[in-house]
C-alpha positions in Angstrom: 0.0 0.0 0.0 1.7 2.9 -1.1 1.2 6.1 1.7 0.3 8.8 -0.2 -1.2 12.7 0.7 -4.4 11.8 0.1 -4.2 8.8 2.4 -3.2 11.2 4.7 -6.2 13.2 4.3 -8.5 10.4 3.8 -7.4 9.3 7.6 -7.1 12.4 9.4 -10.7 13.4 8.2 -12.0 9.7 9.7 -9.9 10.8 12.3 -11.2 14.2 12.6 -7.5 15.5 12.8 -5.7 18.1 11.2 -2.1 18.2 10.1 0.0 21.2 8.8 3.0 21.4 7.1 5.8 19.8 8.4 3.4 17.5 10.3 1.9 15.7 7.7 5.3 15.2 6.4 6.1 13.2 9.9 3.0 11.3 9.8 3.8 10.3 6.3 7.0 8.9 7.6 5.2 7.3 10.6 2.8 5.3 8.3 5.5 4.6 6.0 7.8 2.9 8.3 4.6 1.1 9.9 3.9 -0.4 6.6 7.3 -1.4 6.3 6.9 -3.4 9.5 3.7 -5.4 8.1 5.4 -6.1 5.2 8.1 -7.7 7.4 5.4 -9.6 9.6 4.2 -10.7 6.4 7.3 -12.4 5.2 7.6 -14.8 8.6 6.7 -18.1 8.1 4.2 -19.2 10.4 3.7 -22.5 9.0 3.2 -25.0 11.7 2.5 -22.0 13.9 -0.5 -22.9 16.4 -2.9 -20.2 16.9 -2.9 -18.4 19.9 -6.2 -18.7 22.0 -5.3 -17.8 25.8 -2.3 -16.1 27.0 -2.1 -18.6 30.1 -2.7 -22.4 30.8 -4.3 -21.0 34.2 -8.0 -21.6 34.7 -9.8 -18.6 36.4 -11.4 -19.3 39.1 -15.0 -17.5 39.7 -16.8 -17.3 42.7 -20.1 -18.5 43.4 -22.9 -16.1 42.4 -25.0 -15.5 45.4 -28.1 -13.4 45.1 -28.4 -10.6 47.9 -30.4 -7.4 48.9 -30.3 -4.4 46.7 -32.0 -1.2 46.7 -35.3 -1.2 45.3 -35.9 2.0 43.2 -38.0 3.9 45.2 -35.0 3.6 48.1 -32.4 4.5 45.7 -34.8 7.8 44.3 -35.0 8.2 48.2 -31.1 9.9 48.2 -31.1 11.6 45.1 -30.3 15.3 45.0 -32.3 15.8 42.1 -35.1 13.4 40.5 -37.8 12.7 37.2 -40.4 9.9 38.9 -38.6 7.3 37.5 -35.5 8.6 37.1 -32.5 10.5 38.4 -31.5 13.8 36.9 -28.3 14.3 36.3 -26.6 17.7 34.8 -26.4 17.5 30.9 -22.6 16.3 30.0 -23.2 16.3 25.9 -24.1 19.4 23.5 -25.1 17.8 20.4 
């Protein structure tokens, strides 16, 4: 794959990023020397190679699940500083 400007543009637009100048220039290096490092990986011979499923031989070992006493929803509207009937209101975080 050859890395190009308009590659460049192509993924900082995904990317909602913007490069200038001598930036773009780096980051064309970057990916450059990245694909020069899959095209190694690509040249190793893996054949015989077993796939890799679990990073350890250990088994995990889970607890029992035991089913306990929780807060109903009118106890846990009880507490809350600010609330909807149902719901809790909470300060708006997003501007869309």
């Amino acid at each position: 794959m050859e890395v190009n400007d308009e590659l460049i543009d192509k993924l900082a637009a995904l990317a909602k990023l913007e490069f200038k100048g001598d930036e773009k220039k780096e980051i064309r290096q970057d990916m450059d020397r990245i694909m020069h490092l899959i095209d190694e990986l690509n040249d190793v011979d893996t054949e015989g190679v077993e796939p890799l499923i679990y990073l350890t031989d250990e088994v995990q070992r889970l607890r029992p699940d035991s089913v306990e006493k929780s807060l109903d929803k009118a106890e846990a509207l009880q507490k809350a500083p600010q609330k909807d009937s149902d719901y809790f209101k909470v300060p708006k975080v997003l501007n869309k």
